[in-house]
N, C-alpha and C positions, 0 to 999 in steps of 0.2 A: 875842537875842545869847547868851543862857543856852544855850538850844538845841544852838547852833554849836559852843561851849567843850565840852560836854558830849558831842556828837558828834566833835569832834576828839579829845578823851582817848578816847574809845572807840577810833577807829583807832588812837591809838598805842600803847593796851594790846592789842590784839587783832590787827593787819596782819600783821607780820612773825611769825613765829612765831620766829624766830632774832633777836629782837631785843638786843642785847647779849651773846649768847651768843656761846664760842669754840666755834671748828666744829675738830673733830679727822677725819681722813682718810674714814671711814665716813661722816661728816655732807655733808660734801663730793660723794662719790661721789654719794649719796642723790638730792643736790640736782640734779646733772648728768643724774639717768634723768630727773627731770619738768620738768627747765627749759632744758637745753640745746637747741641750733638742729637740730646735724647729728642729734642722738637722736631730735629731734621729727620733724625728714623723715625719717629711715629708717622713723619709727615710719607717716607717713604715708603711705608707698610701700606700705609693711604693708596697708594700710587701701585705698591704692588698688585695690591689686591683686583687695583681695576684691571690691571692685565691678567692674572687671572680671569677675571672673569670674560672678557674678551678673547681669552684661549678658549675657552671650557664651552663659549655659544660658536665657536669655528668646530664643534664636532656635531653640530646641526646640520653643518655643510654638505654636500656632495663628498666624497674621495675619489680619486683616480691613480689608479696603480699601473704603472707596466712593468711588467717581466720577461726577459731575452731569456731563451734556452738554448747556447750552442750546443751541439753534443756530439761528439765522435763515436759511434760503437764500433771499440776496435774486432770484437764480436760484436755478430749481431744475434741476439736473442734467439731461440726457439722454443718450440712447443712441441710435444709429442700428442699425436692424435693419431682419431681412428683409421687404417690405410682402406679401408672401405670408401671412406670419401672420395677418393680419389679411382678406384676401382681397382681395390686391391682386394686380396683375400679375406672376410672375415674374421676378426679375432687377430687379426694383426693390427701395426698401429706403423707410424712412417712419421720420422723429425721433419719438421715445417719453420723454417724462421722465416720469421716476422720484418720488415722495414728496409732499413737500407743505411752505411754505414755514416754519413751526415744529415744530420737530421739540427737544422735552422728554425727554433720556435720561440713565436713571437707572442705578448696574452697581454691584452686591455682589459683592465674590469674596474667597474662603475659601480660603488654603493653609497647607498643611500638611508637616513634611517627616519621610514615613516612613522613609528611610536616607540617611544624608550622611554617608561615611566622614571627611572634611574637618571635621565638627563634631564627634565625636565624638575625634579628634584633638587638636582644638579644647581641648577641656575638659580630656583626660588633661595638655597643655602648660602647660597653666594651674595644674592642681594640685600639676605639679612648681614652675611657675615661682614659685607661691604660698612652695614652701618654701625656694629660691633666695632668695628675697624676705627671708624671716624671717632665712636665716643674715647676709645681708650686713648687714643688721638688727643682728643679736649682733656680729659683725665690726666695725661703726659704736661701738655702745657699747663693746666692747672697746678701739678706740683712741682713742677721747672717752676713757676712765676711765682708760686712761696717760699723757695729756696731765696729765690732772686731778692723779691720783697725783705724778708725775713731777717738776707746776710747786710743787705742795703740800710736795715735802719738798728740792727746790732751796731754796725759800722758810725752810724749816725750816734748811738751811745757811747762808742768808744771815743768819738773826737771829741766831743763835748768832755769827757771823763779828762782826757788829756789836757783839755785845756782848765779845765778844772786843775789838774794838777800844775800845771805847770804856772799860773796865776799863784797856786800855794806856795811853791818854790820859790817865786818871785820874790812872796810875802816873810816868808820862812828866812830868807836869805839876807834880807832886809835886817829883819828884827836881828837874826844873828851878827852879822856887822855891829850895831848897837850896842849886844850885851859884850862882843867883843873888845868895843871901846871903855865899855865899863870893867870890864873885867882888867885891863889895864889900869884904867884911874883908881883899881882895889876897891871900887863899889860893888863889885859881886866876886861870886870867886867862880873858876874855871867849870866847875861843873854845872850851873844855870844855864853856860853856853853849850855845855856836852849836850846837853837837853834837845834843844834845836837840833845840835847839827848831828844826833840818832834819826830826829822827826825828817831833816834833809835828806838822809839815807833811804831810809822809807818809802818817803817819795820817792827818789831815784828808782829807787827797786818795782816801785807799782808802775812807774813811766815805761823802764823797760818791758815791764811783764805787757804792758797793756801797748806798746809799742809792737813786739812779737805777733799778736793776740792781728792787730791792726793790719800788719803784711800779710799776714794768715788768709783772715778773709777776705782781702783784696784780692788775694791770689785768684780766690773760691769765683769771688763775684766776678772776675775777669773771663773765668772758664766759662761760667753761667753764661754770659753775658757776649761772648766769643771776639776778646781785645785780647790779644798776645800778650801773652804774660812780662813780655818788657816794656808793653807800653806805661805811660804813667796810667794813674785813674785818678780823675778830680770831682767828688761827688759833691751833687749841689748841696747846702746844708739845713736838714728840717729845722723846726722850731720847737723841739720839745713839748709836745705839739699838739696845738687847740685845732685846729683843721683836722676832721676827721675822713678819717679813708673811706667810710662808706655814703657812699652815692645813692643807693636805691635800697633800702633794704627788705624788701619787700620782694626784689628778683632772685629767681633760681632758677638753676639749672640743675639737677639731682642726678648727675652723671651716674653714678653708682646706682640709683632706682631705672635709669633709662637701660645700662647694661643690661639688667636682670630683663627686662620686659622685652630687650632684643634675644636675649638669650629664650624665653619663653615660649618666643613667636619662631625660633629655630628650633627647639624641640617639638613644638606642633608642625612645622614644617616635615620635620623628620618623620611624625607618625604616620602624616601623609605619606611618603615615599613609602615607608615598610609595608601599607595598606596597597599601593599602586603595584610594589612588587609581585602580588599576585594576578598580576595582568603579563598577557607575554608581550616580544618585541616584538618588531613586525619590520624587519627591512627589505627592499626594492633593489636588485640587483641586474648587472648585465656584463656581460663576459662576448670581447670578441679574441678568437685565436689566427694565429695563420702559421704553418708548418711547412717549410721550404725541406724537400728532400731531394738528395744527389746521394746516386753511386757511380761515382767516376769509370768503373771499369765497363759498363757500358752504357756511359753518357745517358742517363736516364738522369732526369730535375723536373722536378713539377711542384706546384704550392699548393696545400689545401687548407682553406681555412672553414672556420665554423662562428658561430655566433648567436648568443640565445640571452635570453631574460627572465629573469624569477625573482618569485617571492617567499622570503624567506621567514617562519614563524619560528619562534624559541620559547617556547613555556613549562615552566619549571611545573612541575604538577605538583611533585610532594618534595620538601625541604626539610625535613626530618625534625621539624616543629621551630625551627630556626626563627621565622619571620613572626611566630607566635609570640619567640619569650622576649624577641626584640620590644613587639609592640606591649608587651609588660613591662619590660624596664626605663618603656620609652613614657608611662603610665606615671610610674613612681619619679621618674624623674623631674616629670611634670607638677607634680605635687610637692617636691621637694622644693621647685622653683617657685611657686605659689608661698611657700611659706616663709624663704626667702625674701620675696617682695616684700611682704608682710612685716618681717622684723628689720630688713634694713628701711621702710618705710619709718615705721616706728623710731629706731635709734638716730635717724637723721632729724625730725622734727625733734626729739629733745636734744640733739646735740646743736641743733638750731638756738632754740629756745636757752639752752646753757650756754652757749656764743654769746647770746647777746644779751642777759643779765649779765656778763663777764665783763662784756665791754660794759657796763654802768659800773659793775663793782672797781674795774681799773683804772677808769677817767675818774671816781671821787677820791681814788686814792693817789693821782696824780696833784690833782689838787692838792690834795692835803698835805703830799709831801713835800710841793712849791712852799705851801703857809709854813713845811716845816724850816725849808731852806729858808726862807723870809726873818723868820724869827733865830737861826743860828748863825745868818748873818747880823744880825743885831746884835746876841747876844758876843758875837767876836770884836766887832767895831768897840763896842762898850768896851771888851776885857784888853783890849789893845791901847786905849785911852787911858784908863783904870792900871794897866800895866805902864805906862809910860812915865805914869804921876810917884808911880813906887808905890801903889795902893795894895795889887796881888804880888802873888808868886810868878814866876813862872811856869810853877804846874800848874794855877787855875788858867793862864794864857794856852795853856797846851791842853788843857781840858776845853777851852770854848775851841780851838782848831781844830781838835780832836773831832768835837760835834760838828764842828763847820761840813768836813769832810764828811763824815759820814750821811748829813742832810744831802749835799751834792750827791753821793753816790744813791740815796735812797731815791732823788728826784728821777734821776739816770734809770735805775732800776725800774721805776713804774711808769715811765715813758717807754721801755720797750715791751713793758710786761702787756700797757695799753694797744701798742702797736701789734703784738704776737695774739692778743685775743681778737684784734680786728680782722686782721689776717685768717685766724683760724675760722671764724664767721663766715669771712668770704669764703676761704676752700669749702666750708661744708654746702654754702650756697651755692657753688661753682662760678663766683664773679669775680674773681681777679683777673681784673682789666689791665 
């Protein structure tokens, strides 16, 4: 029993490496290269593909076949021929069979293939396809890592939003006690207090919603991020946030232009092949036999073997215009890709350029809606004072909360709106790190 206790404290100090720890955006990412689903199949498509191609240069190789022939003829075969062979009459003919009733054959053969335009095709498609392979690869964790990013600092809105609310509740709760007491001493009457404790409702109801809204995407970021959906998750908490995500902006990777250009260099590849196909193969062959024959009934067995070598030519001559319409459509396709390049060239440099006026127009509007929070914090402290002395109502008290709120939620809003254009920058860059 010692044993057990002592080996379970082992796993719980040693399993998790992230045991209690808050995971901030970078730790995140980290976790999504070695634990996510979609990352791990692109990573194995990666992996497929080189075995393919490792199968596909083993038909370069040599072959070696053998083939056994037992055979019984429980007949054994004949032939009708001329009996003159034998010194018969003219015009007659006399059954001849042929072999004997076990007949033990044995066959080696050896090929070889000294030119196969179709294989050597073969491999060049492969080695482009390998690298097709790898960008949709990057492709894959690039938008694996904007999900991540993305659910990571929605999440980072909603806590703040909570605590926001839940500070209001605080305040809301407060105050109502108060009017409570007044409404007793008949300095106000019962409905001043209903006032509040609708605004307390309210709140209740955004907590939940935004509670829900919170398990939700933990859920998400957990899958992403590949933590069992029962473990906790303790995210480290941004700053509403002056530190900005981009590092280099100036780097790219234009995954989506590199496709196209692997794609390009495969259908020239391709026209290659259909050009070669009018070349014939040419394989190297050799063939050993050996044929064990017995007929029991007069102890007759002897082996004969044989053994020879050739070369063997295959050329197609006429293809019924086949390799013609090919290298047409292999023509148009090519141009097709061309143009292609062309305009997703184009739409990435302005969705470039419209990323990153975005992120200017979202960071002033962060600001601005900090100086808005700044200012309806004020204007609440004042109306809480102002309310306290019996100066307002307490509709104008729930008109300045009213704005309080809404400045928080607006700050909230264009802190992620900030983050979601940085984001989209990077994807179209290809640099989320």
């Amino acid at each position: 029993m010692n044993y057990r206790i002592t080996f379970a404290l082992m796993l719980i100090a040693l399993s998790p490496v992230y045991w209690g720890q808050a995971f901030d955006l970078a730790t995140c990412l980290r976790m999504a290269d070695s634990a996510n689903v979609q990352i791990r199949s692109a990573q194995l498509e990666v992996a497929i593909n080189e075995s393919q191609r490792a199968a596909y240069l083993s038909s370069r190789m040599p072959t070696l076949n053998f083939v056994a022939d037992y055979k019984y003829n429980a007949v054994i075969p004949g032939q009708v021929v001329p009996a003159q062979f034998f010194g018969g009459a003219p015009g007659t003919f006399a059954e001849v069979k042929f072999g004997v009733p076990y007949v033990l054959g044995n066959t080696v053969q050896l090929n070889q293939i000294l030119f196969n335009s179709q294989v050597n095709y073969g491999l060049a498609a492969l080695r482009i396809n390998r690298e097709i392979v790898k960008i949709q690869k990057d492709i894959t964790i690039q938008e694996v890592k904007y999900q991540v990013a993305n659910t990571f600092f929605i999440l980072q809105g909603i806590y703040e939003q909570i605590e926001f609310i839940q500070s209001n509740l605080s305040y809301n709760d407060q105050m109502l006690k108060n009017l409570e007491l007044m409404v007793k001493e008949g300095l106000l009457i019962q409905t001043e207090a209903d006032k509040l404790r609708i605004n307390h409702l309210n709140l209740e109801n955004s907590k939940s919603n935004l509670d829900a809204t919170k398990i939700q995407l933990e859920e998400i970021l957990k899958i992403l991020i590949g933590i069992d959906k029962d473990a906790s998750l303790n995210l480290q908490r941004d700053q509403m946030v002056q530190q900005t995500l981009l590092v280099d902006k100036n780097a790219a990777n234009l995954f989506a232009l590199q496709l196209i250009e692997q794609q390009k260099l495969m259908a020239e590849e391709e026209a290659k092949g259909i050009k070669m196909g009018y070349l014939p193969n040419v394989n190297l062959y050799g063939i050993y036999q050996y044929n064990y024959n017995m007929n029991p009934e007069t102890n007759f067995k002897t082996g004969i073997d044989g053994a020879f070598v050739g070369l063997r030519v295959d050329w197609n001559l006429f293809d019924g215009l086949d390799k013609h319409h090919k290298a047409a459509m292999n023509a148009l396709k090519q141009e097709q890709l061309d143009l292609q390049s062309y305009l997703v060239q184009q739409q990435l440099a302005q969705q470039i350029d419209q990323n990153k006026r975005l992120i200017e127009v979202k960071a002033s509007a962060l600001e601005m809606a900090k100086e808005q929070l700044a200012l309806a914090q004020s204007v609440h402290q004042n109306a809480d004072l102002k309310f306290l002395e019996g100066l307002i109502s307490t509709n104008d008290l729930l008109q300045a909360q009213t704005a309080l709120e809404q400045a928080q939620t607006g700050v909230i809003a264009a802190y992620v709106a900030l983050r979601q254009a940085e984001l989209d920058y990077l994807k179209s860059n290809g640099n989320i790190k």
